[in-house]
C-alpha positions as CSV (number, residue, x, y, z in Angstrom):
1,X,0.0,0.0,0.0
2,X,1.6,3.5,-0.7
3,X,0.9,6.4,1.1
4,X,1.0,9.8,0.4
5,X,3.5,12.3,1.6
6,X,2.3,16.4,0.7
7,X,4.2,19.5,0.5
8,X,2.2,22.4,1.0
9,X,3.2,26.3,0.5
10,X,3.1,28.3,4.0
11,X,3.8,27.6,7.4
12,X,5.6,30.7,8.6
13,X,8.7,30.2,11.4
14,X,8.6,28.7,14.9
15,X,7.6,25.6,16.4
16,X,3.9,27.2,16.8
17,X,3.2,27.7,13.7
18,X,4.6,24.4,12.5
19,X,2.0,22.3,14.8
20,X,-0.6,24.7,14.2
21,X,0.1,24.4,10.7
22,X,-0.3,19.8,11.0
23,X,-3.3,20.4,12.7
24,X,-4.8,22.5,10.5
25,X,-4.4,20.2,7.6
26,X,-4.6,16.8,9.5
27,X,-8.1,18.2,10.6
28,X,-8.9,19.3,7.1
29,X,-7.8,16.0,5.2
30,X,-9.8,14.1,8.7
31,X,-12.6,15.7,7.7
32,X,-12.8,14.8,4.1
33,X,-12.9,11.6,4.9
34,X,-9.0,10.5,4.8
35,X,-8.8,9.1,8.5
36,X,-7.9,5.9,7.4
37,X,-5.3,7.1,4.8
38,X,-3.6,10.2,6.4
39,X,-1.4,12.3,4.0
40,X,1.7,13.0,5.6
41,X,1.7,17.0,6.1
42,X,5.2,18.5,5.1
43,X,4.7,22.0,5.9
44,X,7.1,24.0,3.2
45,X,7.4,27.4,4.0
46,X,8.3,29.7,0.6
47,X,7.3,28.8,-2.2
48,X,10.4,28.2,-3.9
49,X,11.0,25.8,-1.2
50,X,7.9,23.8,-1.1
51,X,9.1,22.8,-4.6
52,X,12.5,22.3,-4.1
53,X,11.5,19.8,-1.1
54,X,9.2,17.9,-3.9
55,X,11.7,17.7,-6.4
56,X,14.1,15.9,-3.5
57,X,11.3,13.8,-2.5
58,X,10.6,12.9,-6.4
59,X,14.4,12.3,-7.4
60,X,15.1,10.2,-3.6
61,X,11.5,7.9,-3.1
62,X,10.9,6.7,-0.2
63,X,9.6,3.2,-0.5
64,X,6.0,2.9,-0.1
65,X,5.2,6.7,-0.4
66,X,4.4,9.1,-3.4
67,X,5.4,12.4,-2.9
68,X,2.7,14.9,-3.8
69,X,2.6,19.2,-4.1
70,X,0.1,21.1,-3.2
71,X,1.0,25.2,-3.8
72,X,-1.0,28.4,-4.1
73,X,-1.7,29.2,-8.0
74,X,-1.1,33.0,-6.9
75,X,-2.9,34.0,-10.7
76,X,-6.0,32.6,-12.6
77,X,-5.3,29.2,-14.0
78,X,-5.7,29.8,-17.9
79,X,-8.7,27.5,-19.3
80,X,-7.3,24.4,-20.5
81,X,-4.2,24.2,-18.8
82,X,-2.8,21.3,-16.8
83,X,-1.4,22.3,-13.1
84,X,1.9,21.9,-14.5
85,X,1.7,24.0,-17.3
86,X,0.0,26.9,-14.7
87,X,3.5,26.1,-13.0
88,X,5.4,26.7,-16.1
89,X,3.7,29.6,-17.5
90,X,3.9,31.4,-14.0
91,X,7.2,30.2,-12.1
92,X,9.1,28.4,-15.1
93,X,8.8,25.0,-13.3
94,X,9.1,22.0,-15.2
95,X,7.6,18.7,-14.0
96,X,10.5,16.6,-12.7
97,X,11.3,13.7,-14.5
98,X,9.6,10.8,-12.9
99,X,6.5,12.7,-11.7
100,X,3.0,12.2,-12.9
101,X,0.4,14.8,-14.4
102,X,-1.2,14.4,-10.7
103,X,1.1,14.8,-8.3
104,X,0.8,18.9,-8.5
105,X,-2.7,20.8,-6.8
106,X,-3.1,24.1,-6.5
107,X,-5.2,26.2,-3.9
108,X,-6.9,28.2,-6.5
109,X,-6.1,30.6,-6.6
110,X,-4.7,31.3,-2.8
111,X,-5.6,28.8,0.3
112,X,-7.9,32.2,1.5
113,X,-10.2,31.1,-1.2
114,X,-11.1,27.8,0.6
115,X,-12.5,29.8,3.6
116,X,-14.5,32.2,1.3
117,X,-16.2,28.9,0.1
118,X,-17.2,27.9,3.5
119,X,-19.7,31.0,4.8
120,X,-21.1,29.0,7.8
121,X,-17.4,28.5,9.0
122,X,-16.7,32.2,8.7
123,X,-19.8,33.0,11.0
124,X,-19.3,30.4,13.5
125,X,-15.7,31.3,13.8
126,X,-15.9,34.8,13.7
127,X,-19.5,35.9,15.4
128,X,-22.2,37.6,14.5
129,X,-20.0,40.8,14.4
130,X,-18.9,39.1,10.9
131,X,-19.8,41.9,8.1
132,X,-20.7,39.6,5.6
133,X,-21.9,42.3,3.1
134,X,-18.5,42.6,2.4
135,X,-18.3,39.0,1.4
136,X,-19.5,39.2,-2.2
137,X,-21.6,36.0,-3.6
138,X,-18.8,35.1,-6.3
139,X,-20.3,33.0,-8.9
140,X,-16.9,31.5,-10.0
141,X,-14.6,31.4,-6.7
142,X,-11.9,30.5,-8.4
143,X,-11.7,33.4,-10.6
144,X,-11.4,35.8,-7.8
145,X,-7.8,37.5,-7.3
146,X,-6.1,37.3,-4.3
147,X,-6.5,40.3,-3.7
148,X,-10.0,40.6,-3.8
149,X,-9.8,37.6,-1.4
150,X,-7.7,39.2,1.1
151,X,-9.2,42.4,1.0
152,X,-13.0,40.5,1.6
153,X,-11.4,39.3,4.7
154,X,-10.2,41.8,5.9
155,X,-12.7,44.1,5.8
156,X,-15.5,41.2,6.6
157,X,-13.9,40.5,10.0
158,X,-12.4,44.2,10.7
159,X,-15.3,44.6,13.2
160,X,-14.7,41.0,15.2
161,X,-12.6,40.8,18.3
162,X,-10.4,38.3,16.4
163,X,-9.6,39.3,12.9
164,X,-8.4,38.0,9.5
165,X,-4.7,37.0,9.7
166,X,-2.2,35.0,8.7
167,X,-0.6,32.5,10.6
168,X,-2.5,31.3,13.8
169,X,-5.9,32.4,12.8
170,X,-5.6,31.1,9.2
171,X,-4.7,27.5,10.5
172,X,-7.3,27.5,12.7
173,X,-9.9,28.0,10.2
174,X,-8.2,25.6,8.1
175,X,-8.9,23.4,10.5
176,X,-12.7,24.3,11.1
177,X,-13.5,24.1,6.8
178,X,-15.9,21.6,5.7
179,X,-14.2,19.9,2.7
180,X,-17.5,19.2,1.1
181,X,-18.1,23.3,0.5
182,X,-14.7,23.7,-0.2
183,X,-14.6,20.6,-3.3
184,X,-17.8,22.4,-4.2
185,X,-17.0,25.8,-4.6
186,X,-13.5,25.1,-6.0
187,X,-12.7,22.2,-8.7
188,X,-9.2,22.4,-7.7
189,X,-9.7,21.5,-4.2
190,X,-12.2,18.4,-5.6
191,X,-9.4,17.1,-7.7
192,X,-7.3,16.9,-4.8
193,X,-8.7,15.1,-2.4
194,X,-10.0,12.6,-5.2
195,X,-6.5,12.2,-5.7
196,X,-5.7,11.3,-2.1
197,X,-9.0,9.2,-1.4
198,X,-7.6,7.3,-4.5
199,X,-4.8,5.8,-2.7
């Protein structure tokens, strides 16, 4: 049986972040429905980085594990492209020899994205001080810029006594997201975790 072993974009530094960051996705990947087949969460920090750790992973395999990337797309993914050619077009990486079409997923286009797709997180999280007029009804999530992402956030929680951030906040909605609204709202998400549930 092979098991899967993910490198994810983000993180941030010190040992806080780093659990906060497992628990974030182990809860998120428990709550899809992967209990039984648990990614292994390798939290990558920079971009540049979360690649460079796949490409080792990829050119050194690890018996009984596959090696998979999972990175913001930072830009619209261009209608008809594969994952790796959004890679190539944006940040001139090349799929390393030995990898598969699926072993790259992107958060589409920024992990914020996710939480937009799950409103009934946001409220419960965040309160009924939540201003979610400012949390526009997006007809194609994926589409929406990062900054407009950011900047819904922002300005939807700047009334809460806890809001919008990076870092400790983000991973513990991350852990809060139903996986169901998120696969729904955002096809990228989907073909992820029918990846993983695959194994």
């Amino acid at each position: 049986m092979v098991s899967a072993r993910i490198y994810i974009e983000g993180g941030g530094d010190g040992h806080l972040l780093d659990t906060l960051f497992r628990q974030g996705w182990s809860a998120f990947f428990r709550a899809a429905g992967l209990e039984g087949r648990m990614p292994r969460v390798i939290r990558g920090k920079g971009r540049s980085r979360t690649f460079d750790l796949f490409l080792t992973a990829v050119s050194h395999p690890r018996p009984g594990e596959l090696p998979f990337l999972l990175v913001d797309s930072e830009d619209a993914v261009q209608s008809g492209y594969s994952v790796w050619q959004h890679l190539k077009a944006r940040d001139n990486w090349d799929k390393p020899n030995g990898a598969s079409d699926d072993q790259a997923f992107l958060m589409v286009q920024l992990m914020e994205t996710w939480f937009i797709a799950d409103r009934k997180m946001l409220r419960r999280y965040f309160g009924p001080s939540l201003r979610e007029t400012h949390l526009p009804a997006w007809p194609t999530l994926e589409a929406v810029s990062k900054g407009q992402v950011i900047e819904a956030l922002d300005n939807s929680t700047a009334g809460c006594s806890k809001r919008y951030a990076k870092g400790k906040v983000s991973f513990e909605l991350l852990a809060e997201l139903d996986p169901v609204e998120v696969a729904t709202a955002c096809p990228h998400a989907e073909s992820l975790l029918q990846r993983l549930r695959s194994m």
